[in-house]
N, C-alpha and C positions, 0 to 999 in steps of 0.2 A: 707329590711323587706317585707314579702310577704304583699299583698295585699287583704283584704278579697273579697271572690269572689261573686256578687251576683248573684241570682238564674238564669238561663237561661232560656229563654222563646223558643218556638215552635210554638207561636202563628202567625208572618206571615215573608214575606221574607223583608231581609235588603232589602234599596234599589237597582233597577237593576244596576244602574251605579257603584256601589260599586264593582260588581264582573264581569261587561265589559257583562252585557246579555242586549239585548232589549226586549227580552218577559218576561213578571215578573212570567209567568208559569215554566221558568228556571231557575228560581234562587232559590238553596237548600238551602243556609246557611239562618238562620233565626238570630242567635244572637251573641253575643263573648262579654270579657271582659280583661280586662289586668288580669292577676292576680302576677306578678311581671315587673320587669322591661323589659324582653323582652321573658317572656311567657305570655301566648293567653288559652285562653278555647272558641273553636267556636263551637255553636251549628247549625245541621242542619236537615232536614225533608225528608229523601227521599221517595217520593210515592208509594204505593204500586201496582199502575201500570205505566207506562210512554210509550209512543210513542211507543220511540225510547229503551230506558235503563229500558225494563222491566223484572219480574223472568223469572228465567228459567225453567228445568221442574222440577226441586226441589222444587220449590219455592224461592230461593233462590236469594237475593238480585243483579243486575249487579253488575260487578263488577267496572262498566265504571262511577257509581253514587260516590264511593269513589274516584278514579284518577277526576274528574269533580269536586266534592267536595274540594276536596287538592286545585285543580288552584282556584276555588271560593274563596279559607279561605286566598288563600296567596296575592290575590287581595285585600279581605274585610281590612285584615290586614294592608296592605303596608295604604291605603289609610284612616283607620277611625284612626288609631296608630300611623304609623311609617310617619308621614307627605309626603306621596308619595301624590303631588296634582293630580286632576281628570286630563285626560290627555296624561297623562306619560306612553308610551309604556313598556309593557312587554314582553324580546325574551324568550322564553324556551330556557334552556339547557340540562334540563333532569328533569323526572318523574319517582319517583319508588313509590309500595307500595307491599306489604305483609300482604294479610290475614289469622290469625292465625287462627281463629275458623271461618270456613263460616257459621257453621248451625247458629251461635248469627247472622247474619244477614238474616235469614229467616222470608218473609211477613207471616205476622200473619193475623187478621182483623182490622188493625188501618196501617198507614204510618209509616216507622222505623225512632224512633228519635236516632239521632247518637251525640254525642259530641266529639271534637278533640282537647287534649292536644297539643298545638304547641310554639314551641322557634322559634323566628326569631333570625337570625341574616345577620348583613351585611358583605358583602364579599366586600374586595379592590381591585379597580383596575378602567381602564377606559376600556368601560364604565365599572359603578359601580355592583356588584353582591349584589344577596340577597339568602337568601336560608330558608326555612322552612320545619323544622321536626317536623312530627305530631305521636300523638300515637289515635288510632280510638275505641272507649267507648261505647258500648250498654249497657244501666242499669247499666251504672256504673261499666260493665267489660270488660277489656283492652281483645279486638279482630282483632289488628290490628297496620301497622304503615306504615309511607310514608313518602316520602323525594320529594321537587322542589326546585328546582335551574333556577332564571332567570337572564337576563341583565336588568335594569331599564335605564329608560332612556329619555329626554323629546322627545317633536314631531319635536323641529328641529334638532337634533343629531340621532334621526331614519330618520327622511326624508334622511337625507346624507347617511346613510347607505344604506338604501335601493334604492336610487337611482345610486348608487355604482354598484350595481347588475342588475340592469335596463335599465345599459347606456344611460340613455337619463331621462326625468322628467315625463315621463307619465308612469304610472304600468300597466302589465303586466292584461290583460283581460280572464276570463276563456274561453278557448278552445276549450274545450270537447265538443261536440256536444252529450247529455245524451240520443237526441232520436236515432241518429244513433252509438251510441258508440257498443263494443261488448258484447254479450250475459252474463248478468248477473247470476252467481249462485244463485241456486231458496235458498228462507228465512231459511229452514228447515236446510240446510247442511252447516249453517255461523251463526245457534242459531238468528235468527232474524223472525219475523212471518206475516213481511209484505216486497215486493218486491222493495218497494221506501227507501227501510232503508237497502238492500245489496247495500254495495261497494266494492264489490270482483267482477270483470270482468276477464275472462279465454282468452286470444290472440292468437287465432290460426290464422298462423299455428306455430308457437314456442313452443307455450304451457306458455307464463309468463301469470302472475297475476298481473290484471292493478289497479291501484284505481279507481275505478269512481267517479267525483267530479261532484254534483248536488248542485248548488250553492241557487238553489231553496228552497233545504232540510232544514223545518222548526227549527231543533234541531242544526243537524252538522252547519251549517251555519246560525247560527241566527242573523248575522247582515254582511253587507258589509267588507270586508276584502283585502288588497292587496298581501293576499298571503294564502296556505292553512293552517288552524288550527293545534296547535297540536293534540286535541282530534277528527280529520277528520283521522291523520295517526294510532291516539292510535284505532281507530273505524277498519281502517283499516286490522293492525296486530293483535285485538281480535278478527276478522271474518278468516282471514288467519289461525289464530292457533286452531280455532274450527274446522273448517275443515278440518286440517291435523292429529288432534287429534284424531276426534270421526270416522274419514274412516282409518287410519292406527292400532288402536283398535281394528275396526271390524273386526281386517283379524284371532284377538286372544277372545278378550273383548267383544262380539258384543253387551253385553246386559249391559254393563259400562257407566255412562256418567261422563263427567268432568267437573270442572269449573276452570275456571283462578285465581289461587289466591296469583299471585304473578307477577310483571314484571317489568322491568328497562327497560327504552326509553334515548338513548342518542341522545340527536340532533346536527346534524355538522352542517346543512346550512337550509337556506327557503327556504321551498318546493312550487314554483312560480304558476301558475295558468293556464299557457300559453303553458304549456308540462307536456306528459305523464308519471306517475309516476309509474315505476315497484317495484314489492314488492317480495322479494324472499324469500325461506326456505334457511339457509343456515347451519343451523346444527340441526336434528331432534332425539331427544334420549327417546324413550318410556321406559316405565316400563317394566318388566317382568311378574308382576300380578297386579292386580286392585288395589294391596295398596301402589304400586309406583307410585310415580310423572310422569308425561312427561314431559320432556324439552324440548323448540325451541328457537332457533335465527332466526329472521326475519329481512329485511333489506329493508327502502324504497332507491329507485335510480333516479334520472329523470338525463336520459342521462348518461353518465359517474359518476355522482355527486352523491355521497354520501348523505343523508336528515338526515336520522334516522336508530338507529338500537336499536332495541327492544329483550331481553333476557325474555321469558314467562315460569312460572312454571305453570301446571295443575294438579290436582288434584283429583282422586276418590269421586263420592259425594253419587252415587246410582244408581241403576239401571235406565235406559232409559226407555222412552214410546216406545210400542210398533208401530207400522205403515209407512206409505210411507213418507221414507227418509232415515231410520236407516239401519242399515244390509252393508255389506260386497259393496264396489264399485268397479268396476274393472279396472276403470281409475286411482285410485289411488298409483298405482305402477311408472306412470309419474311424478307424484308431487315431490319427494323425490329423485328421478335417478342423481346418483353421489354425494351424499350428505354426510358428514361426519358421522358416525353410532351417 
């Protein structure tokens, strides 16, 4: 028998520890309730500016606030519901979400409250799996849906794992040296509007595309970690697929812009801290005119190792601003060279 559900509030955020943040300025989800036995109604608040995850020149919501949202609810979840105690490591396996309508998530003059229909369930095996599908709700109209899948697991059954991968008892230290690292892409051509918030680095003389990991970075890295985040590589390959999108357009579209509104992240392995991660195009399929999709496959690598690979749909949303950055690049013909059409 269902459950009646009561009202959702907006009024402030669960606690931090709830969805693994240390700044309570990061925590969206604000509220949830059972409403059967393993469906969930979670409410959340995204701001109508942010940092890091703010509109674009649509107006229009990041796309990065709903996959951030998704890992928040599947946290809030496991630990106020599903008696997952404080504690308990969660691995990614994978991240998907699909937005149907992006204009229902356009800022207005208030924060966008969002609600998510979500069923857990758990998946067998050791270690144990969990998975939550969600469907994504403005006023009450289904614009959206997403799927994660993680490993659960306590702190002494991760410490073995991860020391597995470590050879030794001590983790793995960030490497990167962010002031001598290489020349960053400037904000405007990876949709970001400040230069401390690009992690797309270009490697010549190769030509790969490195991540930059600024362990500094108040958002991406908000708290200590033994390894890089998922939402550092999802950060990652939505600065990678803007810039392949809105400079390979230009050569047709010049006055188009796009936004992400779809992607699948599959993770094989943890992405360590102590080596360089490449990130590739490895299948780029444009539209023909402005009311077709773009498609890419992107892929993180550190060394031979496989991390993640990422399937992104883009979408027509409207015309571009006009000024420095847009227009036609001529480096762009490298990006793509040998790539499957």
């Amino acid at each position: 028998m269902a459950l009646a559900a009561p009202v959702l509030t907006f009024l402030r955020p669960v606690p931090r520890e709830l969805v693994h943040r240390s700044s309570i300025a990061e925590v969206f989800v604000t509220d949830g309730c059972r409403t059967s036995g393993s469906r969930f109604s979670v409410a959340a608040q995204w701001p109508r500016d942010h940092a890091l995850y703010h509109p674009d020149e649509q107006g229009l919501s990041d796309p990065m606030l709903f996959a951030e949202t998704i890992r928040q609810a599947m946290l809030y979840i496991a630990h106020e519901y599903c008696e997952v105690p404080l504690g308990h490591r969660f691995v990614g396996r994978d991240l998907s979400f699909d937005i149907t309508d992006p204009a229902a998530l356009r800022v207005t003059g208030v924060p966008v409250p969002v609600v998510m229909e979500a069923e857990w369930t758990w998946e067998e095996g050791r270690p144990r799996g969990a998975r939550l599908d969600v469907r994504l709700l403005v006023a009450g109209t289904p614009c959206g849906t997403g799927t994660i899948r993680v490993f659960v697991m306590d702190d002494r059954r991760y410490g073995l794992l991860r020391r597995m991968a470590w050879g030794g008892d001590a983790p793995p230290v960030l490497a990167v040296d962010v002031a001598a690292a290489a020349p960053l892409v400037p904000p405007r051509r990876v949709g970001r509007l400040r230069w401390k918030d690009c992690v797309l680095e270009r490697c010549w003389p190769d030509g790969d595309w490195r991540l930059r990991l600024d362990h500094d970075h108040a958002v991406l890295f908000d708290h200590p970690t033994d390894h890089v985040p998922l939402m550092v590589l999802m950060e990652g390959f939505r600065q990678l697929g803007h810039l392949c999108v809105h400079e390979q357009v230009g050569e047709t579209l010049d006055d188009q812009a796009y936004a992400l509104v779809a992607t699948q992240v599959e993770c094989a392995a943890f992405a360590e801290l102590d080596a360089p991660i490449r990130l590739l195009v490895e299948q780029s399929v444009p539209g023909a005119t402005a009311a077709d999709v773009f498609r890419l496959r992107v892929a993180a690598l550190q060394g031979d190792t496989l991390l993640a690979r990422a399937d992104m749909t883009w979408a027509g949303v409207g015309p571009r601003e006009t000024g420095e950055g847009t227009g036609r690049r001529p480096e762009f013909a490298s990006l793509t060279g040998g790539l499957a059409p």
